[in-house]
C-alpha positions as CSV (number, residue, x, y, z in Angstrom):
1,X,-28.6,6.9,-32.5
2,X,-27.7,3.2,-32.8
3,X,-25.1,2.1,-34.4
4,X,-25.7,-1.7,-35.9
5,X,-23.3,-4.3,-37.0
6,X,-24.1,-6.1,-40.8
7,X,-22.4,-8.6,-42.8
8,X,-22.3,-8.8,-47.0
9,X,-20.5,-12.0,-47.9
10,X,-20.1,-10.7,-52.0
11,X,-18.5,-7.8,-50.9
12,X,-14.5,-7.3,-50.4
13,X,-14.8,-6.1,-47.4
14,X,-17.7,-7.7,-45.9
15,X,-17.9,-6.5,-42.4
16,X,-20.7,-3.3,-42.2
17,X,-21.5,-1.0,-39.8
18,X,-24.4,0.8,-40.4
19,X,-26.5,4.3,-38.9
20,X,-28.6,7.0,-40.1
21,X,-28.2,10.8,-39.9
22,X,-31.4,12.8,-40.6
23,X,-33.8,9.5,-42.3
24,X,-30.6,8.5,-44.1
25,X,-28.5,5.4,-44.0
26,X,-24.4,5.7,-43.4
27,X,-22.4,2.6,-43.6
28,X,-18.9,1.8,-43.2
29,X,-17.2,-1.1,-44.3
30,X,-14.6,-3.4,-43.2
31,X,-12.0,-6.5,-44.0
32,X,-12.1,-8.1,-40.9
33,X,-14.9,-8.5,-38.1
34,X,-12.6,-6.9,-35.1
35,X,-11.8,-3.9,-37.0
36,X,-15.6,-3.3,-37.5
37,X,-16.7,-4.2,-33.5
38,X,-13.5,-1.8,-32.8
39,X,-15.0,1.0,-35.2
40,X,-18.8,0.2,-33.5
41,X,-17.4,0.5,-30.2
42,X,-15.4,4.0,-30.3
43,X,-18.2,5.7,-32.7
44,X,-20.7,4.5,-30.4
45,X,-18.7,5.9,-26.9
46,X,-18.1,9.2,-29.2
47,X,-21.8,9.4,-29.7
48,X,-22.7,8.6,-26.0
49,X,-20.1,11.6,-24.9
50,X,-20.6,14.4,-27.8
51,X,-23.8,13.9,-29.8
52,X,-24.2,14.3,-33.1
53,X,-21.2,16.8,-32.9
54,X,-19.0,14.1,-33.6
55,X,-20.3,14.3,-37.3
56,X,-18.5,17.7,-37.5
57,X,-15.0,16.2,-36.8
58,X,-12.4,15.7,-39.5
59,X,-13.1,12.1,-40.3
60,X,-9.6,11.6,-41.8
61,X,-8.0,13.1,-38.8
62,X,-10.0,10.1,-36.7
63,X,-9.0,7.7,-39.2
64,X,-5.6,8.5,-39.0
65,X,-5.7,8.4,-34.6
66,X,-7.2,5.0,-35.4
67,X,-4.6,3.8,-37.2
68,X,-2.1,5.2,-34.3
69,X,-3.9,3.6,-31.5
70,X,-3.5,0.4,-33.4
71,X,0.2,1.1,-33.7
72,X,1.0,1.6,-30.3
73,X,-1.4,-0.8,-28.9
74,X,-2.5,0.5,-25.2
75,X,-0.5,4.0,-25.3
76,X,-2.6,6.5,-24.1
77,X,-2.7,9.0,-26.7
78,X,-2.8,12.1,-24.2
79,X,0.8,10.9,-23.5
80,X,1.8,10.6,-26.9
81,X,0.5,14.1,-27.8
82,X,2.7,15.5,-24.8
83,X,5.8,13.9,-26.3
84,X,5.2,15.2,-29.6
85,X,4.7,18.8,-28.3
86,X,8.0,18.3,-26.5
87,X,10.0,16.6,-29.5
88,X,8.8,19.7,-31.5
89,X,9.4,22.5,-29.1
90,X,5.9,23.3,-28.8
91,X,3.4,24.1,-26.1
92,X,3.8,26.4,-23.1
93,X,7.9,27.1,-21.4
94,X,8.3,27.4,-17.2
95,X,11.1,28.1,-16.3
96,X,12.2,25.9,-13.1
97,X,11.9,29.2,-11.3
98,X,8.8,30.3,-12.2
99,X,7.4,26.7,-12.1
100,X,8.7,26.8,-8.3
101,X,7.3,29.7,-7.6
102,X,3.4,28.7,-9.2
103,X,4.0,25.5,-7.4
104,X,4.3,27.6,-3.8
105,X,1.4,30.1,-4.5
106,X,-0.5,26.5,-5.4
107,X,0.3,25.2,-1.4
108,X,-0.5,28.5,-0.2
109,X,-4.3,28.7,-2.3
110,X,-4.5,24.9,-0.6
111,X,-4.4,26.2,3.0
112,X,-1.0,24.8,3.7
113,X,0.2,26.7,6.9
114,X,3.6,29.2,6.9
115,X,5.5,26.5,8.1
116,X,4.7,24.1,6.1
117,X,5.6,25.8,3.0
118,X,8.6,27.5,4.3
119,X,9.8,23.4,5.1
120,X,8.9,22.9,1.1
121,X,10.4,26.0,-0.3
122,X,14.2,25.8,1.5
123,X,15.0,22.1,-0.8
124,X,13.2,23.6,-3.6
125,X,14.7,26.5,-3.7
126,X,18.5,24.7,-3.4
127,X,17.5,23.0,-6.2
128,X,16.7,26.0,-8.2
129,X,19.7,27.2,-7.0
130,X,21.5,25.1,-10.2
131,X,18.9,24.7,-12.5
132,X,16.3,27.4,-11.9
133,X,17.2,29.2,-15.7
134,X,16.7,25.3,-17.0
135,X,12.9,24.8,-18.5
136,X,11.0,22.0,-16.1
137,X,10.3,20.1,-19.3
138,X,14.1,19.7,-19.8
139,X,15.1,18.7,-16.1
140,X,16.2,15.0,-16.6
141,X,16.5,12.3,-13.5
142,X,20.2,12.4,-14.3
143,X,20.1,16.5,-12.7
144,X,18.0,15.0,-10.0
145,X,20.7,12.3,-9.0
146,X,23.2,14.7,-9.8
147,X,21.8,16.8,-7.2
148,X,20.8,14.4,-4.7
149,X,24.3,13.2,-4.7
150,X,26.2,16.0,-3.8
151,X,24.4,17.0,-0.8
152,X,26.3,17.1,2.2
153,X,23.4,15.8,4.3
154,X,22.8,12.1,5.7
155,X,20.6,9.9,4.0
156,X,17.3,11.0,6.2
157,X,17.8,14.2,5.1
158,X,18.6,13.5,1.2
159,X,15.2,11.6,1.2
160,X,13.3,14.1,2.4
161,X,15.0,16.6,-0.4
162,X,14.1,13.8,-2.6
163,X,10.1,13.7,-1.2
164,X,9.9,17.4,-1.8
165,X,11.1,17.3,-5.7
166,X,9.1,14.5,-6.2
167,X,5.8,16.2,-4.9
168,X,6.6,19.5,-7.1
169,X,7.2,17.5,-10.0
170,X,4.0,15.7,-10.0
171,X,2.3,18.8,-9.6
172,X,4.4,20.0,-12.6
173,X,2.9,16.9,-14.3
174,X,-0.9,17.7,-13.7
175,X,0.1,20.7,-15.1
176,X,1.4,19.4,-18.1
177,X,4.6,21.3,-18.3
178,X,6.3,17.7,-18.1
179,X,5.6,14.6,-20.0
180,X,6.9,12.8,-16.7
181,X,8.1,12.9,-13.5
182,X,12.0,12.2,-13.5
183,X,12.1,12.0,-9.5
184,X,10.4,8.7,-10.0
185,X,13.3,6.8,-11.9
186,X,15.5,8.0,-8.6
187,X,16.1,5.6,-6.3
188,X,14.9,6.5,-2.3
189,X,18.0,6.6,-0.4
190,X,18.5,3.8,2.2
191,X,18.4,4.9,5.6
192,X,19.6,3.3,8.5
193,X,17.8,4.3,11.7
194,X,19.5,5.0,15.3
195,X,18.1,3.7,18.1
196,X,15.7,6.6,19.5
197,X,17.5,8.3,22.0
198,X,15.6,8.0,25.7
199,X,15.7,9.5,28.9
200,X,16.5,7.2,32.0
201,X,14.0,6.9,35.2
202,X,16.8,9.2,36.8
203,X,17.1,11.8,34.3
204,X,12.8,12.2,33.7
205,X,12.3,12.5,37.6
206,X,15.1,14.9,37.8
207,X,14.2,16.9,35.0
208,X,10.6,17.6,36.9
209,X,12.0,17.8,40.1
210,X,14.5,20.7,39.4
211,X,11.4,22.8,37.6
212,X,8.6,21.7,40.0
213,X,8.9,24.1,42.8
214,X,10.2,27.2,40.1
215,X,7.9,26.6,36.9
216,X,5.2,24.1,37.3
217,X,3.7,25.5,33.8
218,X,6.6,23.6,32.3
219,X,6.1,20.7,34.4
220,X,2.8,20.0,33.0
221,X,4.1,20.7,29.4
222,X,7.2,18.2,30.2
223,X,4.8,15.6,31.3
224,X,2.5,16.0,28.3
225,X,5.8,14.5,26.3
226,X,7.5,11.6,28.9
227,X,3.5,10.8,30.2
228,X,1.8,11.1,27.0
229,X,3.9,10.8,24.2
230,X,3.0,13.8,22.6
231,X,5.2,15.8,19.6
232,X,6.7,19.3,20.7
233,X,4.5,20.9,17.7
234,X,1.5,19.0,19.3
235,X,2.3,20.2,23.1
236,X,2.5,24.4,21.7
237,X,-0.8,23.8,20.3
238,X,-2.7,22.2,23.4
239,X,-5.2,24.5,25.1
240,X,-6.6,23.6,28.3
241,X,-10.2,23.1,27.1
242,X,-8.8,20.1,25.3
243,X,-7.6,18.0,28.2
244,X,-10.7,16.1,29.8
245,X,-9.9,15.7,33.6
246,X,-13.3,14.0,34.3
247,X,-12.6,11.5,31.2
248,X,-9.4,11.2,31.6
249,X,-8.6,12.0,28.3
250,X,-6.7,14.5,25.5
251,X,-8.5,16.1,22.6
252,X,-5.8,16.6,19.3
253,X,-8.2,18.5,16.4
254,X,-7.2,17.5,13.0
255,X,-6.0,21.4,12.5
256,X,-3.3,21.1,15.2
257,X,-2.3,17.6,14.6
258,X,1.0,16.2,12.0
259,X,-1.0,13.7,9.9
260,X,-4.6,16.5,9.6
261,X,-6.4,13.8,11.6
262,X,-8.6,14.4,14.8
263,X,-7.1,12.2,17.3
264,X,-8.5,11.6,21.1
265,X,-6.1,10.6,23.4
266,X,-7.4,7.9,26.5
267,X,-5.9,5.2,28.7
268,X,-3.2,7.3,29.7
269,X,-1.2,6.9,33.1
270,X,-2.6,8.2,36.2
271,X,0.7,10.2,37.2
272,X,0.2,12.0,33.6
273,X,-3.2,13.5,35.3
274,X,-1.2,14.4,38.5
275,X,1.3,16.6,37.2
276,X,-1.5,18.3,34.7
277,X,-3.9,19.3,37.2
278,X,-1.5,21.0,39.5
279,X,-0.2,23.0,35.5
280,X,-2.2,26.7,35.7
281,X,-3.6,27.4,33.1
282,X,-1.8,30.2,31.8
283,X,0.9,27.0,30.5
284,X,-1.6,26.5,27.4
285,X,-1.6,30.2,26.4
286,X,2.5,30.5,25.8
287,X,3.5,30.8,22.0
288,X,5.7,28.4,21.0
289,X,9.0,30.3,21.6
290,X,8.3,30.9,25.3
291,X,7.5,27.0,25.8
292,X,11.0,26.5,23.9
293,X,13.1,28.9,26.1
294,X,11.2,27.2,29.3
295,X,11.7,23.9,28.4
296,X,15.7,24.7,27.6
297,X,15.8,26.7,30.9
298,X,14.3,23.0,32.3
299,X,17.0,21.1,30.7
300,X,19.4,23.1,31.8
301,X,18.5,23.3,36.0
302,X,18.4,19.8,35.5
303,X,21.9,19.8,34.4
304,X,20.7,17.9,31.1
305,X,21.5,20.5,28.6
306,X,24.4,22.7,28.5
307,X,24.6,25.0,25.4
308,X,27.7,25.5,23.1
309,X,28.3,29.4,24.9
310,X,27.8,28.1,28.7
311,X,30.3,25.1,27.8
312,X,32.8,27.2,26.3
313,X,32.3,29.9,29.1
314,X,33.0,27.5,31.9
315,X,35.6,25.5,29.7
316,X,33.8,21.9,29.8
317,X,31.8,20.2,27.2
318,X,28.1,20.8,25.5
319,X,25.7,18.3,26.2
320,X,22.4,17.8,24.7
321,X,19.6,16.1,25.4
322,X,18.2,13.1,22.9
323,X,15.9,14.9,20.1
324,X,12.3,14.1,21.1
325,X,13.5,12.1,24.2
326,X,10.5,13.0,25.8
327,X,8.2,11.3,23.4
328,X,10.5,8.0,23.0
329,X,10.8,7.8,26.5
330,X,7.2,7.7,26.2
331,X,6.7,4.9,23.9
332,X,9.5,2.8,24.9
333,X,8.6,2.6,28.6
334,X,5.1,2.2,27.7
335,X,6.1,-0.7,25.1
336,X,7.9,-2.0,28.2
337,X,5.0,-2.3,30.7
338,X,2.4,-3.3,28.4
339,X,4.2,-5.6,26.4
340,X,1.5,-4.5,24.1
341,X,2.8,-2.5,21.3
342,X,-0.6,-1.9,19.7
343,X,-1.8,-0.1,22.5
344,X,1.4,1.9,22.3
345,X,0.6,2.8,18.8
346,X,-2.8,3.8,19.3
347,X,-1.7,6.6,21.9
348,X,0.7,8.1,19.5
349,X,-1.1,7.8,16.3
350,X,0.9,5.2,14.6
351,X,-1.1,3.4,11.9
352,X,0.7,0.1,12.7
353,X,3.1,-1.3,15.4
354,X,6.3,-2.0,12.8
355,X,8.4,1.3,13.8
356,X,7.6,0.1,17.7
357,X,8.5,-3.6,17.0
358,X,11.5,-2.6,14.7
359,X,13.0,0.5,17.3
360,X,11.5,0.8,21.0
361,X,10.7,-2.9,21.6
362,X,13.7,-4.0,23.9
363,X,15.1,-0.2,24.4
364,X,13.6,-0.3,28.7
365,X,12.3,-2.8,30.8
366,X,9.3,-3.1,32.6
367,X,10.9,-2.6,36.2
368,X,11.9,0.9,34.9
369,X,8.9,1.1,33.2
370,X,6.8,0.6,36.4
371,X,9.1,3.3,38.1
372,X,8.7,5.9,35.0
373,X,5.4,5.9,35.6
374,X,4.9,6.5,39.0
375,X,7.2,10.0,39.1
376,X,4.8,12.2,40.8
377,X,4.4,15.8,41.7
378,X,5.5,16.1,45.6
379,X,2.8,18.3,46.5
């Protein structure tokens, strides 16, 4: 059906569009040429999408949508429905609570791991903890600041609090239990980064000397951090028919990686290689809690680590090794040597070299560098 533009210069309104329906001629008329073209183009997109079923709609109902599209200009009349239906009280009530809890049982139908949504649920749950009784439709960004503000965390960890709401509540928008998301009106908090705590030449060669003749399975895990860079979650998950000895290189499957992407690890230093291939192989079958109580027992031979209970048993102080020293040590020696730090950021899966020019460029130099990386096994 084609719908056909016409113009009657005695008439009023002069402007005519024009169909038929069944051998029969339906015309509509109009005072000014844009209203007509507007009428021409929506009737013909309603044709295009529903037919002739479009002939069974309330006409007056249309006309009066028309008339509110051409008040409001470009608001999109889904959103305007949404705010009606919460002005009026209508539509479906979730609880924050139950919201939460659809929102958890959504992550877990998506094949997000244990973890994962046990790291989602603790700030979501905190949240709840003060307005779970509230409806989601009446959570404002004022609660959400309100919230956010109070926490006695530091600024790293209040945006991450803040990432979590803000993913819920767009989910809660696709849902349409919210007219809109009031995390995005909150500002990210600022967050000043410390320098990434390293490991001297000293303290890496020490560390795999004091475990080397007593645990060489944890040697080989050690080195897969300080000689290639890799995260703790990354190092549990590492089986040995991953590592290529004859390439000379590391297999990461998008399952087992942070960012879900497949990642294969080459060009990494020779001493890496040494201190794997003297690691049985029984190292890549420990769960993650026996690699953690091996690598603490490492720390501590080394003299590196000494927990809360040993210090206060021997009356000195705890000490604590940098979080993820191993992998910083990594990167900034390797930043050092290369002077290349998009070759750095290739081996550790950065998309760009702006965290290794902003916080391990500077932090070793290469003469230290060239000694990191030529601690090898004794024998």
């Amino acid at each position: 059906m084609q719908v056909k533009a016409h113009y009657q210069a005695k008439r009023k309104s002069p402007w005519e569009a024009r169909w038929w329906i069944n051998g029969r001629m339906k015309t509509r008329f109009f005072g000014s040429e844009r209203e007509r073209d507007r009428f021409i183009r929506e009737f013909t997109r309603q044709l295009t999408e529903h037919g002739t079923d479009v002939f069974s709609i309330d006409k007056a109902r249309v006309r009066r949508w028309q008339e509110a599209d051409e008040l409001t200009d470009r608001a999109d009349p889904v959103e305007m429905a949404r705010l009606w239906l919460r002005v009026q009280g209508g539509g479906p009530k979730h609880t924050l609570d139950e919201a939460i809890s659809e929102y958890l049982e959504h992550l877990r139908m998506a094949g997000r791991t244990q973890a994962y949504i046990g790291h989602v649920k603790t700030p979501l749950l905190r949240f709840a903890a003060e307005h779970g009784a509230r409806s989601v439709d009446e959570i404002s960004t004022v609660h959400i600041k309100g919230y956010l503000g109070q926490l006695p965390f530091q600024p790293i960890t209040v945006r991450h609090e803040r990432t979590h709401l803000a993913s819920a509540f767009k989910w809660f928008y696709r849902q349409e239990w919210i007219s809109r998301n009031p995390v995005d009106s909150v500002a990210v908090p600022t967050v000043v980064r410390e320098e990434p705590g390293i490991l001297t030449v000293e303290e890496t060669e020490r560390l795999l000397r004091a475990s080397e003749g007593v645990d060489p399975a944890i040697c080989g895990l050690l080195a897969l951090g300080a000689f290639a860079g890799l995260r703790s979650s990354a190092i549990e998950r590492v089986r040995w028919e991953e590592i290529n000895f004859a390439n000379r290189g590391i297999l990461i499957p998008a399952d087992k990686a942070k960012k879900r992407r497949r990642h294969y690890i080459e060009g990494l230093p020779e001493n890496l290689w040494a201190w794997l291939e003297r690691t049985p192989k029984a190292a890549f079958r420990m769960t993650p809690r026996q690699i953690a109580k091996a690598r603490e027992r490492a720390y501590v031979r080394a003299g590196l680590l000494v927990t809360k209970a040993a210090a206060r048993k021997k009356g000195i102080p705890a000490k604590f090794p940098p979080k993820n020293c191993l992998r910083h040590s990594f990167v900034s020696y390797h930043v050092a040597l290369h002077r290349d730090p998009g070759k750095t950021a290739l081996l550790v899966s950065h998309r760009n070299q702006n965290i290794l020019w902003q916080h391990y460029l500077g932090l070793a130099h290469q003469h230290d560098a060239e000694r990191y990386f030529s601690i090898q096994p004794v024998s």
